[in-house]
C-alpha positions in Angstrom: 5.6 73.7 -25.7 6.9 73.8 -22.1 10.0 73.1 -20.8 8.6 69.8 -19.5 7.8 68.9 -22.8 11.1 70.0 -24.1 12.6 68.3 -21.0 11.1 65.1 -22.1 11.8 65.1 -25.8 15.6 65.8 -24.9 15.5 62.7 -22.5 14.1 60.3 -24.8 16.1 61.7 -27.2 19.4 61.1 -25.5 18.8 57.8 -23.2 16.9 56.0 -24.8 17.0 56.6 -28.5 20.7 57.1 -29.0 21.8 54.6 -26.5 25.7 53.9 -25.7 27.4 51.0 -26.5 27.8 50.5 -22.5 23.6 50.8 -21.9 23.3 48.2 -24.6 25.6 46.1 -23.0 24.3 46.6 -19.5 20.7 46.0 -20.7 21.6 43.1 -23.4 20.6 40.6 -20.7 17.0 41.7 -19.6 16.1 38.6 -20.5 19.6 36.9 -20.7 22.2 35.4 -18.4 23.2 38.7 -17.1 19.9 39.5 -16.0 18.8 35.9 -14.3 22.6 36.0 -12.6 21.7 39.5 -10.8 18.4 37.7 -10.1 19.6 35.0 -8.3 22.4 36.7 -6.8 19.9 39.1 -5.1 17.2 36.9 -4.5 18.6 33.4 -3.9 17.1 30.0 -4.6 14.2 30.5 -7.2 11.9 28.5 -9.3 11.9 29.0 -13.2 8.7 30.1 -13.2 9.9 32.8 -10.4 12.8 33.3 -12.4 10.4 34.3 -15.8 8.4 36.6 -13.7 11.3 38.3 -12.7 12.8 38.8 -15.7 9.7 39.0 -17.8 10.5 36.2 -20.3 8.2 33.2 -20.6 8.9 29.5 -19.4 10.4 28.4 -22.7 12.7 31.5 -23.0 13.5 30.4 -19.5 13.8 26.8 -19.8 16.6 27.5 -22.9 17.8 30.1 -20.9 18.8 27.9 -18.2 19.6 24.9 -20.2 22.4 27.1 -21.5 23.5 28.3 -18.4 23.9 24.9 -16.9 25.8 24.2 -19.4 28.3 26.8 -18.6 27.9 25.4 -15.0 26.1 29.0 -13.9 23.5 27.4 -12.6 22.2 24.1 -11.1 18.6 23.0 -11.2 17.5 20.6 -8.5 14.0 18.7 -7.9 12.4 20.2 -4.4 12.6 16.8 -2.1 9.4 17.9 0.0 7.4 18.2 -3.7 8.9 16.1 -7.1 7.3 19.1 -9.1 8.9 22.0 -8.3 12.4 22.5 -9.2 15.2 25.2 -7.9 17.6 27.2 -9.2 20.6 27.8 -7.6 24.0 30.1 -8.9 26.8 27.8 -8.9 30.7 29.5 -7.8 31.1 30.2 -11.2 27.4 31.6 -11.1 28.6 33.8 -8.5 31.8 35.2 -9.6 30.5 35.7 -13.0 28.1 37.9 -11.8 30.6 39.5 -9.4 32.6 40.0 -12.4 30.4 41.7 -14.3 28.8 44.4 -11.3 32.6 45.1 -10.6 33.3 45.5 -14.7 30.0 48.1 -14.8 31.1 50.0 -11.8 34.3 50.7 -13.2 33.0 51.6 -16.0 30.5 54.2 -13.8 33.6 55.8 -11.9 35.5 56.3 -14.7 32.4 58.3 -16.2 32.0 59.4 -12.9 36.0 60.5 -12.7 35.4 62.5 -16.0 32.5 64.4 -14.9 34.4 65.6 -11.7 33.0 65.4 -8.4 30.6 68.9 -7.9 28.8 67.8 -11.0 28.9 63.5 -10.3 27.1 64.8 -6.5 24.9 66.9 -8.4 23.6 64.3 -10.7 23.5 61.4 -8.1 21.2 63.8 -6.5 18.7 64.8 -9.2 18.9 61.5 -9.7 17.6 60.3 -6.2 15.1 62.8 -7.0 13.8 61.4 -10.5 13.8 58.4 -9.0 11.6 59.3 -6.1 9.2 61.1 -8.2 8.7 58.3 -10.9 8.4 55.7 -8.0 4.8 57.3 -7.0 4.4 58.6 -10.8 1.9 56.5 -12.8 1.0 56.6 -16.5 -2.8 56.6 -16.6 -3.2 57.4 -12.9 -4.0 60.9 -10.8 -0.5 62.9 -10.2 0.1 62.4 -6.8 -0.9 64.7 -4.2 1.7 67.3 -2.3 1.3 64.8 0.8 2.1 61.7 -1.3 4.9 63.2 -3.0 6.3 64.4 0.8 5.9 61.3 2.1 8.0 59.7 -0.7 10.5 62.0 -0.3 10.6 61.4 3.7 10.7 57.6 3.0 13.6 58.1 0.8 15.2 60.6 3.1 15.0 57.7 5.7 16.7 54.6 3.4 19.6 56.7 3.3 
């Protein structure tokens, strides 16, 4: 066996089949509040059916979903006056500052990780990082590895988000 292979055994190994408290509780939500708050927080108005797409959850897990959040008064759900049909979701205030609340709760949460790992080695993973990231964006199970000229031109269109 490699070392990609070893690489690979040693990654599943450690983030994904031994997670931490805190990526359990950052994930929890895939399909939960959490998850539709960051949703609509980023993407604005959206229709349940948007909304399931997005999360990956079907209309029923969405329509319970959002019951319970208007509830909380999250959310509001109002009929589209140009078409009766279609209905949109909107974050309330609340909405909005719970989901506030919980990005500023997970990023302190990252810097104090972050703080413990000191800086040289924080830089260092941010930046192999960036680079996993880039690589798995044109990575795809099933499909031809990328070419060299694909895998530059990924790494030139991340060079230029920066």
């Amino acid at each position: 066996m490699g070392f990609e292979q070893e690489a690979v055994d040693e990654l599943w190994r450690h983030a994904w089949c031994h997670r931490s408290d805190m990526q359990r509780e950052l994930t929890r939500g895939g399909q939960g509040e959490a998850f539709a708050i960051r949703q609509l927080a980023h993407r604005g108005t959206m229709t349940p059916s948007q909304l399931a797409v997005a999360i990956n959850a079907t209309s029923g897990r969405v329509s319970t979903l959002l019951s319970s959040m208007e509830k909380k008064g999250l959310i509001t759900r109002e009929v589209d006056p140009d078409d009766r049909r279609v209905v949109r979701v909107n974050l309330t205030d609340a909405g909005r500052e719970r989901g506030r609340r919980d990005m500023q709760e997970a990023r302190d949460a990252v810097c104090w990780i972050f703080s413990q790992m000191g800086e040289r080695r924080t830089r260092e993973f941010v930046e192999l990082t960036r680079e996993f990231v880039t690589y798995m964006s044109i990575c795809r199970p099933g499909k031809p590895r990328p070419t060299p000229d694909e895998v530059r031109k990924a790494f030139e269109a991340a060079k230029n988000e920066e």
